[in-house]
C-alpha positions in Angstrom: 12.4 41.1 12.3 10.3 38.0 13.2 6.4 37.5 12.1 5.7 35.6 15.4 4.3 32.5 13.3 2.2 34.5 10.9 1.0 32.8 7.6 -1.0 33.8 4.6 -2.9 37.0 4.2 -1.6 38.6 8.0 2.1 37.5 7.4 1.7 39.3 3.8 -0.1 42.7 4.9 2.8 42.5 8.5 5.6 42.6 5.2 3.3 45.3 3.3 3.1 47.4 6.6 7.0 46.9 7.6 8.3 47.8 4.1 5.8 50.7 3.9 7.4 51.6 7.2 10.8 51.9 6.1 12.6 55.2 6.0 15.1 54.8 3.1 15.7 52.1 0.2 19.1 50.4 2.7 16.3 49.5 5.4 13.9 48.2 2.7 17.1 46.7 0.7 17.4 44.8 4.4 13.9 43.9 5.3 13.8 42.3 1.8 16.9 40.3 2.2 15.8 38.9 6.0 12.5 38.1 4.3 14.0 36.5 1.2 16.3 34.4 3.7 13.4 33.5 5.3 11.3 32.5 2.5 14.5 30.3 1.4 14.8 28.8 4.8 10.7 27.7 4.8 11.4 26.5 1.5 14.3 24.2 3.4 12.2 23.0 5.6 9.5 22.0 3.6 12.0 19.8 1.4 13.0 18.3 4.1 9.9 17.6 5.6 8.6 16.4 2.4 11.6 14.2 2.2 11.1 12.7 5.7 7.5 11.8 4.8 7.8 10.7 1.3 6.9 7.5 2.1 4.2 8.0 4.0 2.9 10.5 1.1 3.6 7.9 -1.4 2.0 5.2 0.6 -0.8 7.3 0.9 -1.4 8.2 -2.4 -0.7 4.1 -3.1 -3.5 3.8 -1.1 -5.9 6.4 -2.1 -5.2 5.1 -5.9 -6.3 1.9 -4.8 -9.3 3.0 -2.5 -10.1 4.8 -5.7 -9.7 1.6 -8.1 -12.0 -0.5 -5.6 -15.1 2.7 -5.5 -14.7 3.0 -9.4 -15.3 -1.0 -9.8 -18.1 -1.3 -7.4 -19.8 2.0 -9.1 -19.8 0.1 -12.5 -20.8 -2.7 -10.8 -24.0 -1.2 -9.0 -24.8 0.7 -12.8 -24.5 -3.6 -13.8 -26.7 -4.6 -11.1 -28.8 -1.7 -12.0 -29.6 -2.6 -15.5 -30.2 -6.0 -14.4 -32.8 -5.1 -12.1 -34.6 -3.0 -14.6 -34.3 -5.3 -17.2 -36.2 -7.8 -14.7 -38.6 -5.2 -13.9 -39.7 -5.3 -17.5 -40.2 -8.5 -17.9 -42.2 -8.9 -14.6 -44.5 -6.2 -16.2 -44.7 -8.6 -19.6 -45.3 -11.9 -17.4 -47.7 -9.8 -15.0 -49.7 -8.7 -18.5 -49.6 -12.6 -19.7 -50.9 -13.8 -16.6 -53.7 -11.4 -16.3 -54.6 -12.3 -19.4 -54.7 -15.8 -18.8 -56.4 -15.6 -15.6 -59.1 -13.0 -17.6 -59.0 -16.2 -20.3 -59.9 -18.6 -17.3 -62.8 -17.0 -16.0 -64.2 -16.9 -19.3 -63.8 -20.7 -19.3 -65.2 -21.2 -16.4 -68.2 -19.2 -16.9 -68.9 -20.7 -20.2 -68.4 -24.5 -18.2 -70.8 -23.0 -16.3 -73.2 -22.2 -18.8 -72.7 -25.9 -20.3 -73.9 -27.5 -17.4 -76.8 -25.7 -16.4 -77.6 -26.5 -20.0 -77.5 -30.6 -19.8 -78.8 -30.1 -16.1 -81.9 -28.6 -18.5 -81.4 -30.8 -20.9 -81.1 -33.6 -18.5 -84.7 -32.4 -16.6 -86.3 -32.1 -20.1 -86.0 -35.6 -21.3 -86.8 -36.7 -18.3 -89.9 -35.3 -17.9 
């Protein structure tokens, strides 16, 4: 009884199918023994394939750790850099308030300068005249 390569839900419903199948409990006594053999032969073969690439699984997952390691440290360090940059943000708003202040300041000033010396250019003309 082979399951030509079957796997997963077809290989089960093929077993469902050939035990429902079955004319007396000896044939289904048998099927379950070929498929229990089977099942204990896969599970054979994956040991041993899992021993034949145990170190390539174990140098992958070496790898993965450290891949994993390296993405961790540069996420905390972009949250860092983050921070940083909204902490500068902040006080770029504070300096851009003091300036405009200053600059509103200076204008003031230099109106009022302004204001002086149209007043001793008047003051000038009058005791002259």
């Amino acid at each position: 009884m082979s399951y030509g390569g079957k796997s997963g839900p077809s290989l089960l419903q093929v077993v469902i199918r050939d035990l429902a199948d079955s004319y007396d409990d000896e044939e289904r006594f048998a099927q379950r023994e070929k498929l229990k053999a089977d099942l204990d032969l896969a599970a054979e073969r994956v040991d041993m394939l899992v021993r034949d690439h145990k170190d390539q699984l174990n140098g992958a997952l070496i790898t993965f750790g450290s891949i994993d390691e390296k993405l961790r440290e540069s996420q905390d360090k972009v949250r860092l850099v983050k921070s940083h940059l909204t902490l500068c943000k902040t006080l770029l708003r504070c300096k851009r308030d003091e300036l405009k202040r200053l600059w509103l300041e200076d204008q003031k000033y230099k109106h009022m300068l302004k204001l002086i010396e149209k007043m001793q250019v008047s003051r000038a003309n009058r005791v002259n005249t």
